[in-house]
Every structure is written in C-alpha cells, then in structure tokens.
C-alpha positions in Angstrom: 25.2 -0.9 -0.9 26.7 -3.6 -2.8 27.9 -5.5 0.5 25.0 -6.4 1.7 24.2 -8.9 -1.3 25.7 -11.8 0.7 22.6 -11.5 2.4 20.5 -12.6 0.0 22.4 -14.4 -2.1 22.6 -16.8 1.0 18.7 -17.7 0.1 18.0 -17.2 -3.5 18.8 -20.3 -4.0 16.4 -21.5 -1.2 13.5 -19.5 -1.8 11.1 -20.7 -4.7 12.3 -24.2 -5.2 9.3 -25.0 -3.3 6.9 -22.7 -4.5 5.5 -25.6 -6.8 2.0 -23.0 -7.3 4.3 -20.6 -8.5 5.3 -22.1 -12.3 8.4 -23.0 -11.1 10.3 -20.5 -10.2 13.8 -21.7 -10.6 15.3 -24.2 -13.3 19.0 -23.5 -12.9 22.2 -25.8 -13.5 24.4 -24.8 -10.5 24.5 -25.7 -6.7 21.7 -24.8 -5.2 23.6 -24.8 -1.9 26.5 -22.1 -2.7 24.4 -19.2 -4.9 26.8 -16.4 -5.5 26.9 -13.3 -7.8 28.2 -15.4 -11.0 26.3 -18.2 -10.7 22.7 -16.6 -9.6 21.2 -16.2 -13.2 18.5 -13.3 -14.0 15.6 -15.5 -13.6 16.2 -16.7 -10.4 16.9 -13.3 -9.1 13.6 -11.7 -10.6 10.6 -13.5 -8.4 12.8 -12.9 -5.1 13.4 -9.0 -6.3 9.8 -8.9 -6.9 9.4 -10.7 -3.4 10.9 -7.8 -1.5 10.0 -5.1 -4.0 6.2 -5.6 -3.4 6.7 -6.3 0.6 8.4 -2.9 1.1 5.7 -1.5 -0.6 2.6 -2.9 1.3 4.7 -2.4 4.8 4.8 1.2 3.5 1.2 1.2 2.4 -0.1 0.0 5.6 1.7 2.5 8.1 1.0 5.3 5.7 -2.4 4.5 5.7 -2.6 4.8 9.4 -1.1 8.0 9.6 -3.6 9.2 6.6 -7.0 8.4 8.5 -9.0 5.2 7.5 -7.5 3.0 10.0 -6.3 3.1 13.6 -5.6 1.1 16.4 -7.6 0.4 19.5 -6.0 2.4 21.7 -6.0 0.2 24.7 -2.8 -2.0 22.4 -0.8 1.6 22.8 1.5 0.4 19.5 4.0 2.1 17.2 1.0 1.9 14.8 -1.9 3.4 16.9 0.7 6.4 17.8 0.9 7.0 14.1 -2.5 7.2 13.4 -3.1 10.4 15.4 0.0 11.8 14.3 2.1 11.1 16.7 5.2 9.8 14.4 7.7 6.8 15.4 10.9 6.2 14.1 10.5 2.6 14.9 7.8 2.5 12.1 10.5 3.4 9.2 13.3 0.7 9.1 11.1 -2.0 7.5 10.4 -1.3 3.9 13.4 0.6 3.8 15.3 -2.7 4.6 13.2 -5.0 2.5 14.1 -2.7 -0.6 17.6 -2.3 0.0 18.3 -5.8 1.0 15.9 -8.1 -0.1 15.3 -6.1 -3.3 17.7 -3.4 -4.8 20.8 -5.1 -3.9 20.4 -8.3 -6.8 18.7 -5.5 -9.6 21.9 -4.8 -11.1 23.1 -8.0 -11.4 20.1 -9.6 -12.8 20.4 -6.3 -15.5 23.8 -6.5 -16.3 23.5 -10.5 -16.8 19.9 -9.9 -18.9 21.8 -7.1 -21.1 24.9 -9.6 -21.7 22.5 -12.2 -22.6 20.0 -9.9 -24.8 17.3 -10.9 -22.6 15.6 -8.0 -23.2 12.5 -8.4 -21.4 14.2 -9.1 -18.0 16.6 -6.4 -18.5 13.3 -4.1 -19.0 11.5 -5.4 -16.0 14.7 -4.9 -14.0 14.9 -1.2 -14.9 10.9 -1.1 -14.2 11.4 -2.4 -10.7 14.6 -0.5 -9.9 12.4 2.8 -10.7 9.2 1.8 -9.0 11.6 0.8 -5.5 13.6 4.2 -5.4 10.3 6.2 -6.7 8.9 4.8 -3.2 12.0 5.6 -1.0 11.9 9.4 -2.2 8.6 9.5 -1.6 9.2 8.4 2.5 12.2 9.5 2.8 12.9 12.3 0.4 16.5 12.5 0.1 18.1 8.7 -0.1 21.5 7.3 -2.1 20.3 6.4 -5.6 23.3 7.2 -7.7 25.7 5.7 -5.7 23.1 3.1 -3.9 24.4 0.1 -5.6 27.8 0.5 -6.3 30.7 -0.6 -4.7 30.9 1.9 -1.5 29.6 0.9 1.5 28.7 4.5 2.7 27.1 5.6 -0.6 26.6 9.4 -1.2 22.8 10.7 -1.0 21.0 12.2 -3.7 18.4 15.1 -3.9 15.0 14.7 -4.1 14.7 16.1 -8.3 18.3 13.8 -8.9 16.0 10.4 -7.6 13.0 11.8 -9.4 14.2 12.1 -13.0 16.6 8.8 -12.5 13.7 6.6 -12.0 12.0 8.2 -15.3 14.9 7.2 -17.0 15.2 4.1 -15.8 11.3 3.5 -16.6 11.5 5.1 -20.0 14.7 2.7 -20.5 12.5 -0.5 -19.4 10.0 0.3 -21.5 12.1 0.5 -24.8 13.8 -3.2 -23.9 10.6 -4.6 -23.1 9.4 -3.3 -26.7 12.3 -5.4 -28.1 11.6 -9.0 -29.6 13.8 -11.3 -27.4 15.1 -14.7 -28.8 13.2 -17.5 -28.2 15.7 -19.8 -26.9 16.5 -17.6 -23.8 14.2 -17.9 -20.8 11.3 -16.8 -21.3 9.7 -13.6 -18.6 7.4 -16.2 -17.9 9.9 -18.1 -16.1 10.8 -15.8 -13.1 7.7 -13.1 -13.5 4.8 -14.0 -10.6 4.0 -10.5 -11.1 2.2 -10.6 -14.4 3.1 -14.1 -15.5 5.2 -13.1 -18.1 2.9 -10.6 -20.2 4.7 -8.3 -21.7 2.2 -6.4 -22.8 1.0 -6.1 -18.8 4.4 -4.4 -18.2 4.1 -2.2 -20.7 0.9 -1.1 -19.8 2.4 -1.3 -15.8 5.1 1.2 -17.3 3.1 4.0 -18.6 0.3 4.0 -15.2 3.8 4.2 -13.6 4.6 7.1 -15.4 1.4 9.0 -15.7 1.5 8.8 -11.5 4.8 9.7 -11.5 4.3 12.9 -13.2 1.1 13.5 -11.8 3.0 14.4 -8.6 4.4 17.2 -10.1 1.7 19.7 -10.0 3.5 21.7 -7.8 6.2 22.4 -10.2 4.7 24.7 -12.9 4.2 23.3 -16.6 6.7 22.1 -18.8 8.5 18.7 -19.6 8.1 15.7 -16.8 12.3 15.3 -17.9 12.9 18.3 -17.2 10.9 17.7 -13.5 8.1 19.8 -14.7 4.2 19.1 -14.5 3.3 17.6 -18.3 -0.6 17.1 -18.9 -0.3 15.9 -22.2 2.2 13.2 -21.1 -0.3 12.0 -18.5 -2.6 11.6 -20.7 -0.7 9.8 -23.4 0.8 7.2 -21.2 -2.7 6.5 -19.5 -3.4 6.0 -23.2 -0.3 3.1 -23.4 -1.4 2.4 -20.1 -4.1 -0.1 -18.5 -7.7 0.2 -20.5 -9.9 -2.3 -18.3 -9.1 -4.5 -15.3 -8.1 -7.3 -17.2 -4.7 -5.2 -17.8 -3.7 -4.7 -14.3 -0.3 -5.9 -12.6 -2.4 -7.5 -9.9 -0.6 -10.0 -7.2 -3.2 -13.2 -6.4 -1.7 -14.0 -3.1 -1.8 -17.8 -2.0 -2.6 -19.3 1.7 -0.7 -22.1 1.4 -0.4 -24.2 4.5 2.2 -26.6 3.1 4.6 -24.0 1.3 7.5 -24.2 3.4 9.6 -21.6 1.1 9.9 -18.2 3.4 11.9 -15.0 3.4 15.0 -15.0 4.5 15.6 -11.5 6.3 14.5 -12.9 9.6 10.8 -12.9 9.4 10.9 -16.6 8.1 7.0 -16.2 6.5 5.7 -17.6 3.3 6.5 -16.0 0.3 2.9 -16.9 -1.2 0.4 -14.9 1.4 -0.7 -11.2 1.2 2.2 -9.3 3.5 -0.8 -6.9 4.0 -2.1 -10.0 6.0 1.4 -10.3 7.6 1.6 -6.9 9.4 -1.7 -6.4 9.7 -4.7 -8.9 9.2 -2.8 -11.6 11.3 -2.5 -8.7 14.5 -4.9 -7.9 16.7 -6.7 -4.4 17.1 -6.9 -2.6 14.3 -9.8 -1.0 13.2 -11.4 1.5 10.9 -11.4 5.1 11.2 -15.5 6.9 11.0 -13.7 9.0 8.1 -13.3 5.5 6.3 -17.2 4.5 7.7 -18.3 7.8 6.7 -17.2 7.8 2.7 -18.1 4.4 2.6 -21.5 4.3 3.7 -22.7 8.0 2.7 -20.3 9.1 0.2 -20.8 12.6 -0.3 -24.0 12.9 1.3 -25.8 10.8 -1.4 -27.7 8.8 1.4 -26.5 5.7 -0.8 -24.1 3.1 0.9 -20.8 2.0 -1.7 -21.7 -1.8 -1.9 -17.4 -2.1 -1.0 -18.4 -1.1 2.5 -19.9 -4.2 3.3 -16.6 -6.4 1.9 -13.6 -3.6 3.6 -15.5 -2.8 7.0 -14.7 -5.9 9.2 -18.0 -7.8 10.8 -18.4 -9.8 14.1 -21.2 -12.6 14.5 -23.8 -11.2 17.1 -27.0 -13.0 16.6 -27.8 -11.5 19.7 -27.7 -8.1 19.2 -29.8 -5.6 19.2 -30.3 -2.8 16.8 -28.0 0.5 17.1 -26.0 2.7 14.7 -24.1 -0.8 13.2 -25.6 -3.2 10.1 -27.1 -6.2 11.2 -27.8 -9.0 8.4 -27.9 -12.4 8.9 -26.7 -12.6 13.0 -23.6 -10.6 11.8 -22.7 -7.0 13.4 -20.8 -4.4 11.1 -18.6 -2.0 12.7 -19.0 1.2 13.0 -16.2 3.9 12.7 -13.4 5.1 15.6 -14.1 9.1 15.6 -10.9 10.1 15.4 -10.8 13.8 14.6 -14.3 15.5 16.4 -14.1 17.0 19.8 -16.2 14.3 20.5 -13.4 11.5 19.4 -13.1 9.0 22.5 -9.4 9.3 21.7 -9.3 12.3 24.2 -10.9 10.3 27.2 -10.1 6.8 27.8 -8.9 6.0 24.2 -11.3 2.7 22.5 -11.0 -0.8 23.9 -10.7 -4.0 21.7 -13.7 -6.6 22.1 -13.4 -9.6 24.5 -15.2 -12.3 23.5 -17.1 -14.8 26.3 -19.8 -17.7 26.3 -20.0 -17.5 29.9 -21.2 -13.5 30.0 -23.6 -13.8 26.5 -20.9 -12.9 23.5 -18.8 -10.0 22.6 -17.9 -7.6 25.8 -15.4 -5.0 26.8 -12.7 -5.7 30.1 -12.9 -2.5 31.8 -14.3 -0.7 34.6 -14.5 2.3 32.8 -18.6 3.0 32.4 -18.6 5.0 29.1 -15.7 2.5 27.3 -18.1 -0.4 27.6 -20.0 0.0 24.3 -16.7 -0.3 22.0 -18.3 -3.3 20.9 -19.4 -1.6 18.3 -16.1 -1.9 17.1 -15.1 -4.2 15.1 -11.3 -5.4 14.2 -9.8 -6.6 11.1 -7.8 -9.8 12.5 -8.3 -12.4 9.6 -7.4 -16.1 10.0 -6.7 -18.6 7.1 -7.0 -22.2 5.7 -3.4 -22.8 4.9 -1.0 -20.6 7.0 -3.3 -20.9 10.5 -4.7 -24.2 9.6 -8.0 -23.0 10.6 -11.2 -24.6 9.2 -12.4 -21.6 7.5 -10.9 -17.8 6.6 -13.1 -16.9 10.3 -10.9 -16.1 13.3 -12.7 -17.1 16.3 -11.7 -15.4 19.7 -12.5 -18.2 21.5 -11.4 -21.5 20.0 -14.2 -23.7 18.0 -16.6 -21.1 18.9 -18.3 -20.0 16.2 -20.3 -17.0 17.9 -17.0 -15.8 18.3 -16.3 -15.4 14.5 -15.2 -12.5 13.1 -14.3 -11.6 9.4 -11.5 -9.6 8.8 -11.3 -7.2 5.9 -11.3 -7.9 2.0 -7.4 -6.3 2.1 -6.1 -7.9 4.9 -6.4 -11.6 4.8 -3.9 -14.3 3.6 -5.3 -14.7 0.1 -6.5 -11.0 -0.7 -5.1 -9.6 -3.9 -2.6 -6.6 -3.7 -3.2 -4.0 -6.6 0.3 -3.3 -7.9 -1.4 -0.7 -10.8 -5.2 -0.9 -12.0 -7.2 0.1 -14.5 -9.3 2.0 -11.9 -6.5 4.0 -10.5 -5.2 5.1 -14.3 -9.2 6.5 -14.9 -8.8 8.9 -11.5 -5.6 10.2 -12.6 -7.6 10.6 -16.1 -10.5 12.5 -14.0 -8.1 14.9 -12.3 -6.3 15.6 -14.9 -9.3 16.1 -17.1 -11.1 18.4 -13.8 -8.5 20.5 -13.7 -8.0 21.0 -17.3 -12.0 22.1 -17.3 -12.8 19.4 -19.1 -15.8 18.4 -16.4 -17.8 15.9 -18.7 -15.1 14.1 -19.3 -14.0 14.2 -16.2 -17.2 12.7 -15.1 -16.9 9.7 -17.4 -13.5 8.9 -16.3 -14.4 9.5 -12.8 -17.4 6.8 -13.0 -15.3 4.1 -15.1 -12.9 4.5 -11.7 -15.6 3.6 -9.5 -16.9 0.8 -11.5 -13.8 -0.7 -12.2 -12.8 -0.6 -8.5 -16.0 -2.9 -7.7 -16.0 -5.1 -10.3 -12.0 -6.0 -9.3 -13.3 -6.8 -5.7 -16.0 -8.9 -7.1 -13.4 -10.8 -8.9 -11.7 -12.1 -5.6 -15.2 -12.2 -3.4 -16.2 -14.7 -6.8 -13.3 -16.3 -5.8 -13.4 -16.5 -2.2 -17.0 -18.2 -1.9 -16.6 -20.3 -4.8 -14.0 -22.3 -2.5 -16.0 -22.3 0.6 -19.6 -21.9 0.2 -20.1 -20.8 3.5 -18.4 -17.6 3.4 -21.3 -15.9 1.2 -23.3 -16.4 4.4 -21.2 -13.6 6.2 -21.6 -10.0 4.2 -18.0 -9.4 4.2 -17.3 -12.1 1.6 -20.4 -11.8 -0.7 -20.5 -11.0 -4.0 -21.8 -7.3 -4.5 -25.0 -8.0 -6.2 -25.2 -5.9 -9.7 -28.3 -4.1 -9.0 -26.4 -2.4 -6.2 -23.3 -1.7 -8.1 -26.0 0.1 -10.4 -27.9 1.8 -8.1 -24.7 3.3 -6.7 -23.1 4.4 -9.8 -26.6 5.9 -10.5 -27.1 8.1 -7.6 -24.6 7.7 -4.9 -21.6 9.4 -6.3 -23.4 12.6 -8.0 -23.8 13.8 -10.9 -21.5 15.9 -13.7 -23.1 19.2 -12.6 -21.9 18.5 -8.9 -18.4 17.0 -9.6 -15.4 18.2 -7.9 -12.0 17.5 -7.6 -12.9 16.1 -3.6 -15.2 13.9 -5.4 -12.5 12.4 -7.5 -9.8 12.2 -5.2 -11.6 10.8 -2.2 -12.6 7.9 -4.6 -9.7 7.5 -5.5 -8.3 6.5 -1.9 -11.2 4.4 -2.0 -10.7 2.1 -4.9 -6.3 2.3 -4.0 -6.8 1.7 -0.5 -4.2 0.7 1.2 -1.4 2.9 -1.0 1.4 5.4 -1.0 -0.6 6.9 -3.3 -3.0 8.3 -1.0 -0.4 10.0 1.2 1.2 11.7 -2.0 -2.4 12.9 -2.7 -2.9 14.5 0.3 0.5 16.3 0.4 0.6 17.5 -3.2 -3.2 19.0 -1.9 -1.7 20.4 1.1 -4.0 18.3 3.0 -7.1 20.3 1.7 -9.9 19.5 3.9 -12.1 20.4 1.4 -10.5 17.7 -1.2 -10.3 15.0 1.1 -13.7 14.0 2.7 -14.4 13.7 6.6 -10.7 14.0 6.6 -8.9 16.0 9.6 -6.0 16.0 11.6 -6.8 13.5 14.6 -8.0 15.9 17.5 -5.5 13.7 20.1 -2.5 15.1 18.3 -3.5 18.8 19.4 -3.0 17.9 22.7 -1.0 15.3 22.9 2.8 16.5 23.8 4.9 14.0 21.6 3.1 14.1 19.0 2.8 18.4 19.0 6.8 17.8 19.2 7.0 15.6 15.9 4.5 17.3 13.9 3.6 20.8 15.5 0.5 22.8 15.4 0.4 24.2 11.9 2.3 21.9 10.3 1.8 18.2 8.4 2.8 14.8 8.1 5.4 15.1 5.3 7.8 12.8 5.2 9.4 10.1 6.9 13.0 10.6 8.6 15.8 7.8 8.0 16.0 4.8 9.4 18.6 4.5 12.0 20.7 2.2 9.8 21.2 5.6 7.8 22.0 7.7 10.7 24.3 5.1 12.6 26.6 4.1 9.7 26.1 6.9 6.8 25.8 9.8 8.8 27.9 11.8 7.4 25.9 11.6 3.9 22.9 12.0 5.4 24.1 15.4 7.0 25.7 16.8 4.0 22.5 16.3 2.0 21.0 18.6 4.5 22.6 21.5 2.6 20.2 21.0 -0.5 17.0 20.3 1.7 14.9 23.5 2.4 14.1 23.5 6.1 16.6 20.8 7.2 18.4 22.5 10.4 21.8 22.6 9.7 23.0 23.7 13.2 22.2 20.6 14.9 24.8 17.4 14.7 22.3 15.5 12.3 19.7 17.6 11.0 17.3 14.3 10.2 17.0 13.5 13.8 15.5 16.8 14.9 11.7 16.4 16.8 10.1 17.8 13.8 11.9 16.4 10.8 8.9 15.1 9.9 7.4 18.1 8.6 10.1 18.9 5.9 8.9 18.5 2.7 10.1 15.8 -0.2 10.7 17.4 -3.3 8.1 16.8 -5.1 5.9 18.0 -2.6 7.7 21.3 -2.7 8.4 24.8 -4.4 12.1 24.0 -4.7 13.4 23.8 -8.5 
C-alpha cells in the first residue's frame, strides 16, 4: 500500500518538532516543509510509527473490550459502541485502527528499515521489524486474513495473505528484530534514544518487549497440537524461555506515560487533529460521555472468586461521582463520593431487555445527580456511574474532575485510572508475562508453580497502578481526597494477595485467566483469551453472552444463536477498492461462503474463525 505514504509524509515533518517533553524528537538537516521518502531519515519516522502503531492498538483495545463484557454504554446514547457490547456487531466500528496502522503506521516501516540497514543502525532497523510484527500480529488477530506479503509494496491492490502466512511472518520479523537489536551499533549514528518515546531508547527494554511478544504470540497456538511455534505449532518450552529473556519485574515493561499537555500544539495528521502526547484511550473514550462498567467487571473486582475480599484496583478502575448526599444502598460511599455499581448485562434480570440504562443528569436546582425520564423503574440509574474524565492541559480544567455542571463541584465525577489524559498504556508488563507463566505452568500440572507465578501477576499489576496513582496525587494534592486516585494502601494490597485470590489447593485455570483480563484491561489480549477458550464460561468469571443479543434481531443476524464473536470483517476500504483480493482469499478461509459476490460482507461473517483460533493446519 505503498501510495498512501504521501499521506504521511505530508506531516512527519510537522509532528514532533513541538513535542519539546518528548527529548526532541526530530534533529534533521533538510526542509522541514517538503518531507519526502529520501529525505525523511529513520529517526524521524520511528516516534510517528510508534504514534499510529500504539493508537491502532488502543482503538482496538477499547472496542474489543466492549464487545468482551467489562464495559458498555448507557443505552439511552444508542452508539456504534453500546451495540457492540451486547453483541450486536457494526462495521462502522472496524475502519479505525485498521487505518491508523496502514496509514499512519505501516506505510513509513520499510523505509525507516531499509534506510537503518544502509546505515548499520542496527537498533532502529530491529525496532522497525519489532513494530512491523506487533501491527500485522494485531490486524490478523481482527481481521484474520489481511495483505502482509504484498502490503507494502508497490501495488496498490495488494494480494491478501492467510491467516498461518501472517502468523509465522511476524515471527520472523520479531525473531529478525531481536538479532539486530543484539548487535553493537556505532556510536556516531543516532542513537534509539533519539526517535524511541516508547522505551526511551533501552535496548535492553526491547529486547525484553521482544520475547513477551513472542511468548504471547505462541501462546495463541494451543489450538494447534505440539510442535515448533515456526512451524505454527504450540511450543511450551519456547514460552517459557522467552518469558525467561522477557520482562522480570515492572521496572522492565514497554510502558507509554502519556502527557496532558495544554500547550502542545503538535497533533496527528489523519484528520483527527489531537495531541500526540495524551492517552488515545482518553481520546475515544474517557473524553465521551456514557460509558460505563459492566456487573461482570463490578463483580471480579469487588468479590473475586467468591473470596468476600474487594481487589484494592476496584476503587481506582470503577468510576465515582461526588454525592455527599446520598444515602446508603448497594454502591461504596467514602468521603461524600458514590462508586458505581455494575450494568447487568447478561441475567434475565439485565435492564437491557426493558428500557435499556439511562446516563445521570446532574442538577443544583432538584438536590444533585438525577435521571430525565418518565420511566418509573429507570429512575435509580444513578447508581451508575460513567467514566468521562476531564484534564489540566487538553480541557483546561482546574483539576482532572469533570463537572456536569460547570464550576460545580457536587457535580464532580472521576473517570477511570485507564481512561484519562495522562493514564499510562501498558504496551507489555511484567504482570502480563507471569499469567502467561501461570497458564502455561497450570496446564503443564505444574500447580505450585503455577500459583507463584499467578500471585507475582497480581502483585505486579497493583504495584504498576500505584506507580501512576503516586503520580497523579503528588501533582495535585487534592485528588487523594476522591478514592479513585488514592494510593492503594499496602496493608490492603496484602490482605488481598493473602486471602482474596485463593489458595494453591483451589487454583484453576479461571482463576488465572480472569486475572489476567484484570491486570491487561483494556487489551486484544483478552479477546484472543476468550476465543482460544471457546468462550468457556467456566474460565471466564461472571462472563456471558449479553442476554439482549438473544432477542435482539440484528444482532441474532451478525452473530447467531450458537455461535461467537470471532473476528472482525474488513473495513470497507478493503471491500470498495480490493475486492477482488478479499474474495479470492475466501477460498483458503474455512466457513467463508463462497457463493455470495463478497463472502466478507455476509450477516454473519463475524463468526468465522481467525486462524489461530481454528483447527485448520
């Protein structure tokens, strides 16, 4: 998809000159003005591939989430997003990170490689081959079939490529990243340092980044018998020895410290025109209004397993409203804030098959936080609680508080620790690479150390949070008053670790996978769980498919009865100027329905599964 590099290249040059927080990201001797593919040098192209590269992947993150059960949508906003969260798939909720891969992202990796090769810059050259990997690894998992071969050549109709063809490419490429980033590169080239924001030019970081990579990668092929991950087999011992090479404590993590910059005037340039610096997590979601946690989410945060012990992450990930007024009921109350509680979305008695939930108003005149309806049994969805967030820099608010009705602050409310301008996104963590350790080790028999692993994960998950809640209230004292934003006191880390997450004896693979999707969150990851599991209700807890899809028409159409959420279809970039690709592919995808004109736009397309995710050899 070479042609759409004029795109970019028409910013690259703009982007990051102002980013003055961000170590200067450009030094270059050409004009500024007129960027083109000889003059744009490997480490200006590296923080804008990055840019794209992680935006694509929180879009992603987000609307898979959504459609996997900890968050919804108040149903009264009727969006793209709500529909998807009861399984009711839109096509207009694909394009997105499919576009800021392809054209903000993938489009500049093999320049920046060729030129890093030419020059022996080693350690660009192996992040670029890192990147390019991690990018197509996430369009095979949506998509399944996508052009990867051909993808950034010359052609501006490239063929597609099968699902095992994209799968053992991006090992390739990652196993080829991590040998050049092994390499000694000479010290009067530009050091990573100079175009990395990911990891700041640590080597070591992205070495470390390349072997978690690997050990999920491979992971995802339990559904393909044992034998060599090359050879697109399940490998244990592989796992295990790149978790070994991989991240051994937080302080090894590829983590991205967003900014909330108010005077950082450098944005994207595919149309959104946002800051580069803030959390895109913040830009699709914390900065809208309505969304809201799921009582699957409440549930395994507040009684994880049936402990009777609530995760001390609840109180920083469940979104709070200032009530001092309220009374008490089912929701926390500390300190004149209200928690909320979780949207049923899966129980006969989910008010998804009546009137749907309604978002909060807020009003001095009729005593605080109330709901606009005439509809009797609808009026307690205060109890709800969104996740808008508002920021210093980007709003120019006074504090990180939105307030539903201006300089009102009974009308605060205080978003969630994922979702705000500043909050952190977890590229790869030590915590993830000790539950991939746990499963591996569970299913091997190997339940002690399973159980070791298992803990470390949980720890490590809270003690990253802590890092940014340390961080958050030591620039505005007065956030620690609110519960979302204080620090989780140690004795309650302890007491949780102790006897809220059970013991060895009790352990099972649910356990370890539904703390996983805790301490990832907002990630692909949790989606390519649940479909390598075949959605195992017993593996996933308080999970179910959302009882307003089993009536609901549409959504019986796109996904019916029986069947799951497995994939995304194309974009309709793909189908309107590559169709004929896209079809042909069809003939290598079990379950694609050949007869039709385009066998990706058929109702329930979305039920075919990727390859991984399949029996097919």
């Amino acid at each position: 998809m070479k042609f759409i590099k004029s795109i970019i290249l028409c910013g690259i040059c703009l982007m990051g000159l102002s980013l003055t927080s961000c170590d200067k990201w450009l030094d270059v001797n050409v004009d500024p003005e007129n960027p083109s593919d000889m003059t744009a040098t490997y480490e200006a192209r590296l923080p804008h591939i990055q840019f794209y590269t992680n935006s694509a992947t929180q879009f992603a993150n987000w609307r898979t989430s959504m459609s996997m059960g900890d968050w919804t949508r108040f149903s009264s906003n009727g969006s793209t997003y709500y529909h998807m969260s009861y399984w009711n798939p839109q096509t207009g909720a694909v394009t997105t990170a499919y576009q800021w891969w392809f054209v903000g992202a993938a489009c500049n990796i093999k320049d920046m490689y060729d030129k890093a090769i030419a020059a022996e810059a080693w350690h660009y050259a192996g992040v670029a081959r890192i990147i390019y990997a991690y990018g197509f690894m996430l369009m095979t998992d949506l998509h399944g079939e996508m052009p990867f071969t051909e993808a950034l050549g010359e052609d501006a109709t490239p063929a597609y490529d099968n699902g095992k063809t994209i799968y053992l490419g991006c090992f390739a490429a990652l196993n080829e990243g991590l040998e050049l980033l092994a390499k000694s590169q000479d010290p009067s080239l530009p050091s990573l340092a100079e175009g990395d924001w990911w990891n700041k030019g640590d080597v070591s970081k992205w070495i470390k980044l390349g072997n978690l990579l690997k050990a999920r990668w491979i992971n995802k092929l339990n559904k393909k018998g044992a034998g060599s991950y090359l050879e697109g087999k399940y490998d244990a011992q592989a796992i295990l020895d790149a978790l070994a090479k991989g991240p051994q404590s937080n302080a090894d993590g590829t983590i991205i410290n967003h900014q909330d910059e108010g005077t950082n005037t450098t944005t994207d340039v595919l149309g959104w025109s946002e800051p580069v610096t803030y959390s895109p997590l913040f830009s699709v979601c914390g900065m809208n209004a309505g969304y809201a946690v799921t009582d699957m989410l409440y549930q395994n945060l507040t009684n994880f397993g049936g402990y009777g012990v609530e995760d001390p992450r609840a109180d920083a990930i469940i979104p709070w409203a200032y009530s001092p007024n309220a009374k008490e009921g089912d929701y926390k109350l500390e300190a004149g804030w209200r928690r909320s509680i979780g949207i049923d979305m899966t129980s006969q008695n989910s008010p998804t098959l009546t009137n749907g939930t309604y978002r909060s108003s807020f009003s001095a005149e009729k005593g605080g936080w109330w709901i606009d309806t005439d509809v009797e049994e609808c009026k307690g969805d205060t109890v709800y609680v969104e996740c808008t967030s508002y920021s210093k820099g980007y709003h120019k608010g006074v504090d990180m508080f939105v307030r539903r009705a201006a300089g009102d602050d009974n009308s605060r409310e205080s978003g969630s620790f994922y979702t705000r301008a500043s909050s952190p996104t977890y590229v790869g963590t030590y915590a993830e690479a000790c539950f991939i350790k746990a499963e591996v080790l569970y299913n091997q028999g190997n339940t002690s150390g399973a159980y070791d692993a298992y803990k470390e994960g949980i720890k490590a998950s809270m003690e990253l949070m802590n890092e940014k809640l340390a961080v958050w209230c030591s620039e505005d004292e007065n956030l620690a008053k609110c519960p979302s934003f204080q620090v989780m006191p140690q004795d309650e880390m302890d007491n949780f670790l102790a006897n809220g997450i059970g013991t060895a004896a009790d352990l099972t693979l649910g356990h370890i996978l539904t703390q996983k999707r805790i301490a990832l969150h907002f990630s692909v990851e949790i989606w390519n769980d649940m479909r390598r599991y075949d959605f195992n209700e017993d593996l996933f807890f308080h999970w179910g498919i959302p009882a307003l899809h089993d009536i609901n028409a549409s959504a019986l159409k796109g996904i019916p009865a029986g069947k799951h959420f497995r994939r995304w279809k194309q974009c309709s970039h793909e189908t309107n100027y590559n169709s004929a690709n896209l079809h042909a592919i069809g003939n290598e995808v079990p379950g694609a329905d050949m007869s039709r004109d385009q066998w990706n736009t058929a109702d329930d397309a979305w039920t075919i599964h990727v390859w991984w995710d399949s029996d097919q050899q």
